[in-house]
C-alpha positions, -999 to +999 in steps of 0.1 A: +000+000+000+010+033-012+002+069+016+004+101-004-003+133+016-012+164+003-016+198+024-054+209+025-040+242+013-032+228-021-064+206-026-082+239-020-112+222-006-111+242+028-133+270+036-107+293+044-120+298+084-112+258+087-078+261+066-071+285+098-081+260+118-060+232+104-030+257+107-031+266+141-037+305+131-027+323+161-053+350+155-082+326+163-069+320+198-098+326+222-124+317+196-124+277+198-107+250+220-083+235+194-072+199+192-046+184+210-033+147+210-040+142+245-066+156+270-066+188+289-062+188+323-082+222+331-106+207+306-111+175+321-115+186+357-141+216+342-164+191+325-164+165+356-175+197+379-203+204+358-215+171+347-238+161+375-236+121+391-278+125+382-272+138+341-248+105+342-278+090+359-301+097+330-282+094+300-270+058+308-309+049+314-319+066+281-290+051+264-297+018+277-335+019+263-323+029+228-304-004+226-325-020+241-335-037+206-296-046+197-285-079+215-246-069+218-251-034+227-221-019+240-231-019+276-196-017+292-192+017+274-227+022+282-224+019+323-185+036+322-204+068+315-220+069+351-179+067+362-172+107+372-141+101+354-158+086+321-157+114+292-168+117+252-150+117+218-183+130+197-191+136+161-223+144+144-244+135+111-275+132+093-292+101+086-282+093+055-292+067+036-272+035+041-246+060+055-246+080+026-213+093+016-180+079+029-172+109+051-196+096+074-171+064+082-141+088+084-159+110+113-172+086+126-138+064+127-118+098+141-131+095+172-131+063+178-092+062+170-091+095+196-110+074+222-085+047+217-053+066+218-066+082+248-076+054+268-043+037+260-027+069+279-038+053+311-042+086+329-073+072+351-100+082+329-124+067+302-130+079+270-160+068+248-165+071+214-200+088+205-221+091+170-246+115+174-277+109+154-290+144+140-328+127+145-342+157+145-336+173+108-361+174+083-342+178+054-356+146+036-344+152+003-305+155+021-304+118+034-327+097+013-306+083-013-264+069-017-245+062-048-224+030-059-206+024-088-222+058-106-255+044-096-277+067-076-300+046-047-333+069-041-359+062-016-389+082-033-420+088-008-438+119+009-425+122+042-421+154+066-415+158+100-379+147+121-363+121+098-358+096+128-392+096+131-401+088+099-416+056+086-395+029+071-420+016+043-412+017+014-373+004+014-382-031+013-388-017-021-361+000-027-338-029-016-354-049-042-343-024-068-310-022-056-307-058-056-306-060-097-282-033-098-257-053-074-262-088-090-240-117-083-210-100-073-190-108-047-200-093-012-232-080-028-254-110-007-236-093+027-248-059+018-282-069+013-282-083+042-272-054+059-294-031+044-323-055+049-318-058+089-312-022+091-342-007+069-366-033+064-366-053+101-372-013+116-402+008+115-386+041+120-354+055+101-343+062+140-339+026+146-324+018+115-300+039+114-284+031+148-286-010+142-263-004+107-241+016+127-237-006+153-234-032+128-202-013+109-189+001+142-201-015+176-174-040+184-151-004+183-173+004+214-193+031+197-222+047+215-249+062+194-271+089+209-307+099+196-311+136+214-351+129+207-358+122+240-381+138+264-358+128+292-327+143+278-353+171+271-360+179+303-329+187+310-328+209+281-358+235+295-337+263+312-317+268+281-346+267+260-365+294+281-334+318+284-333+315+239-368+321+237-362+351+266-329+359+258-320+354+219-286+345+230-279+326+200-283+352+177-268+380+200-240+359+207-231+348+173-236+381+155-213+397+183-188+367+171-188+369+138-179+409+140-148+398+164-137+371+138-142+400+107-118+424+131-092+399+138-089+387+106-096+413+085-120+400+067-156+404+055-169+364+061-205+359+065-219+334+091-216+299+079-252+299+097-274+326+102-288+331+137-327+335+140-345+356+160-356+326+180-337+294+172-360+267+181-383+244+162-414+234+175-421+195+165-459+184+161-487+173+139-475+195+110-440+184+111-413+202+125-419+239+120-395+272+132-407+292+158-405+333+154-412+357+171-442+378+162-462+411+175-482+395+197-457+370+209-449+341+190-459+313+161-451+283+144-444+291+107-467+272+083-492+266+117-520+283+134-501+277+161-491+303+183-481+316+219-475+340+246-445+349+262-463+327+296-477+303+274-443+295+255-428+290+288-452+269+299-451+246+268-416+243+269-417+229+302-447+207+302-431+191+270-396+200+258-398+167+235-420+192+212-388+218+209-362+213+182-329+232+183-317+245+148-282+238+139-267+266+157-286+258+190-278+219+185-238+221+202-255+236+231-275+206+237-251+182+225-227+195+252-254+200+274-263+167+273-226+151+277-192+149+291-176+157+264-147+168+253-139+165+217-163+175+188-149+158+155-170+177+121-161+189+084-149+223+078-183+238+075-191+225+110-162+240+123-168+275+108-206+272+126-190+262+161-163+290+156-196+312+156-203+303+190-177+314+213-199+339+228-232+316+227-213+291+250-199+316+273-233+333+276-246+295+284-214+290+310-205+255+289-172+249+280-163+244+244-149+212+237-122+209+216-128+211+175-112+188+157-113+188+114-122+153+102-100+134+083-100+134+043-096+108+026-088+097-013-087+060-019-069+048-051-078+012-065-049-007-072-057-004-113-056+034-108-028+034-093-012+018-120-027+043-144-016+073-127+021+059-127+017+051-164+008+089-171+033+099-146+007+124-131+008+134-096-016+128-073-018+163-062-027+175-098-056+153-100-072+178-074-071+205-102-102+216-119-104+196-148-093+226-177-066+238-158-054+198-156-055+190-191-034+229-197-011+222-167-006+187-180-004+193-216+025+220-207+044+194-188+046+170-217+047+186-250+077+185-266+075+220-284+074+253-256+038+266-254+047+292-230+050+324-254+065+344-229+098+349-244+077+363-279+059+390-253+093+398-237+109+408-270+074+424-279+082+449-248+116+457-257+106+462-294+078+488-276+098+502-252+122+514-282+088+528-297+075+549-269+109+567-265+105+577-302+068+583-298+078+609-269+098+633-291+068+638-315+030+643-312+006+625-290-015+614-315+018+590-326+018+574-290-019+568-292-015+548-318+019+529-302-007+521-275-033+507-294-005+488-313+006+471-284-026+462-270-035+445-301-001+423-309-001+413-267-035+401-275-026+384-307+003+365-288-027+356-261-049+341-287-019+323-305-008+309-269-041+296-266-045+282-298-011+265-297-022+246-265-055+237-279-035+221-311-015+205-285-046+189-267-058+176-297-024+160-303-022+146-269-058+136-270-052+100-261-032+108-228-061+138-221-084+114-227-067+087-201-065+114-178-096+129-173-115+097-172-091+085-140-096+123-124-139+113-134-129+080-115-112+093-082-133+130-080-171+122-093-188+147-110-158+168-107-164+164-064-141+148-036-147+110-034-157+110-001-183+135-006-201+112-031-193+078-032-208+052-010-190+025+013-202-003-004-186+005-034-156-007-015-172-035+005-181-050-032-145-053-039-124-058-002-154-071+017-152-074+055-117-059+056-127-024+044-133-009+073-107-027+099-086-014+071-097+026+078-096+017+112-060+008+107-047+034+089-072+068+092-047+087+118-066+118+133-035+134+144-027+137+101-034+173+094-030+161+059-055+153+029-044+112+027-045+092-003-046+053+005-031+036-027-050+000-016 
């Protein structure tokens, strides 16, 4: 196996707030916790004061009731949790579909390796991995469908409301169509399998998602929490009255963002916007955003609405029915653990950066924000190919055009670059405009528009003498750009569109062990398995 690493900075796949992130830019410090490969002691000790023997209490019973419907839950990790000295490694995501896209393993897989380097540290305390299931989205049309092998799996139906909630009819069906795509390959009975315990033995997408996690993950001690819980609710209602009171989030995050524009000089917009009120209100319509109005509040698309009093009131005769939006959701997530390490992509990490201020104004501590890994797997075959051309593996991050010019530069045998024609143009010019200065003006006009015209001449031959070349080349173009359509679908990062089965069809059971293996989170690196 072949490792190639390549510096975010020159995939230029970052948003730039994460690329400061990933560099340690000193003009972020006070804005986020960053990651560290071991645990902070202040941390540590800050989290166990706060984190009460009776919110251990209650997440170890709710835990223990959402497994209660998976034989081999992980019950030691479970029960470690009511240890004061028991703490979380935690990453978020959607539902997806049959996991959707393969960044969901790496995240996932981050902080399980964090848990595991940590524990094996031996400094008295316990460390547990943590998926977080965002239940609570209604985003159907996000998480309903994954892709194999260019084939795009999509579960069709009219649904509304939190997606964990939702009803899993209708995938028995689309298991059925997925079965002719996969055929008789190898590992293809496995995955059925899979997808039929998950989907088709569950009646809510809830359910289903955490058996096929557990499945994939579970004997890494993963613990998967469901936040849709009137229990973990409960403990939720002061926070929710002081945003509905307060507007913290949006006062806090505004008051952020402005800091962040100061210290870096810069003009960035909120990777979130903050609401007036950031709160959803979960009933018989769905899950609908709350906003304030003049005569107090309402549930958009609803005749619902409220007081002040009888807001208050609602929220704590049933928090289940409130729904933070993705800016309130770290509050409750932190709320709601000991945790200490948050694991996301770069766009979560630019929405968390907003929050300094909301967190202080809450008096949680941050935990620490750590950039998933990125990942680029390379078949074998393609490795071979890109040898053969004798690309590199960083140029095959390029926008397609500029890889076919950048490429077709490298290898020509006759110099497209017509730089040395433009420098003798400006000498041959220079000589002119010291001539056109001893007579009228009209004469340097004219120079002027002489110049303009032969630099643009020399533009349009350079181009034309690389597109002649491209056609020459067009075999190893050709090659090319069907390996870059290979490794970066539809011109995107693998791991943003590309399915883990696609992998199981052709390693099987070692797939993931294999990520498990070799996916470092310490590597501030994009990494490139060669398999």
């Amino acid at each position: 196996m072949q490792i190639h690493r390549i510096p975010h900075t020159t995939t230029q796949r970052l948003p730039d707030l994460a690329s400061r992130v990933v560099s340690a830019d000193p003009a972020l410090a006070g804005f986020y916790r960053p990651f560290a490969n071991r645990p902070d002691a202040a941390h540590v000790q800050q989290q166990q004061k706060r984190f009460t023997a009776q919110q251990r209490q209650t997440l170890k019973e709710v835990l223990t009731a959402q497994y209660h419907h998976i034989k081999d839950a992980p019950t030691t990790q479970i029960d470690s949790l009511l240890s004061p000295k028991s703490f979380t490694i935690t990453t978020g995501h959607q539902l997806n579909l049959f996991t959707g896209p393969l960044y969901f393993l790496y995240k996932i897989i981050d902080v399980i390796k964090i848990a595991n380097q940590w524990n094996a540290l031996q400094d008295g305390n316990t460390y547990v991995p943590v998926y977080w299931m965002a239940s609570e989205d209604h985003d159907f049309e996000e998480i309903n469908h994954f892709s194999v092998n260019g084939q795009s799996i999509h579960w069709s139906r009219e649904q509304q409301g939190p997606v964990g909630r939702l009803s899993t009819e209708g995938l028995g069906q689309v298991l059925e169509v997925w079965k002719q795509h996969l055929g008789d390959r190898p590992h293809a009975e496995e995955l059925q399998d899979l997808f039929a315990q998950s989907y088709v033995a569950h009646s809510n997408l809830a359910d289903a998602t955490r058996f096929l996690v557990h499945q994939l993950f579970g004997r890494y001690g993963l613990v998967i929490v469901d936040g849709d819980n009137p229990k973990l609710k409960q403990e939720f209602v002061p926070y929710l009255q002081r945003e509905c009171e307060e507007q913290l989030i949006q006062k806090g995050s505004e008051m952020t963002v402005k800091k962040l524009n100061d210290v870096l000089q810069t003009k960035m917009k909120a990777q979130v916007n903050p609401r007036d009120i950031n709160l959803f209100y979960m009933g018989e319509s769905g899950r609908q955003r709350i906003e304030k109005t003049t005569t107090g509040y309402g549930v958009v698309n609803t005749a619902i609405s409220f007081s002040k009093q009888e807001l208050i009131k609602e929220i704590k005769s049933h928090p289940e029915r409130f729904s933070p939006n993705a800016l309130f959701r770290p509050i409750y997530q932190e709320l709601i653990l000991p945790n200490l390490v948050t694991v996301g992509g770069g766009s979560e990490l630019a929405y968390w950066l907003q929050l300094s201020a909301v967190f202080a104004s809450f008096d949680l501590p941050m935990p620490m924000l750590k950039l998933r890994s990125s990942v680029l797997l390379i078949s074998d075959k393609q490795q071979q190919k890109i040898d053969k051309l004798d690309i590199s593996i960083a140029d095959l991050f390029l926008p397609t055009n500029e890889l076919i010019n950048h490429r077709v530069r490298q290898i020509s045998n006759i110099d497209i670059d017509l730089g040395e024609f433009k420098a003798h143009l400006d000498e041959q010019f220079n000589s002119l405009y010291v001539l056109a200065k001893q007579t009228d003006a009209s004469f340097l006009g004219a120079v002027e528009a002489q110049e303009k015209k032969q630099k643009k001449g020399i533009d349009r031959l350079e181009k034309r003498l690389l597109k002649a070349q491209r056609i020459k080349l067009v075999d190893h173009v050709n090659r090319m750009t069907e390996l870059q359509q290979q490794l970066f679908p539809m011109g995107d990062l693998q791991e943003r569109r590309v399915n883990f089965a696609e992998f199981v069809l052709q390693y099987g059971d070692d797939f993931i062990p294999f990520l498990i293996k070799h996916i470092d989170p310490n590597e501030k690196d994009f990494v490139c398995f060669s398999l």
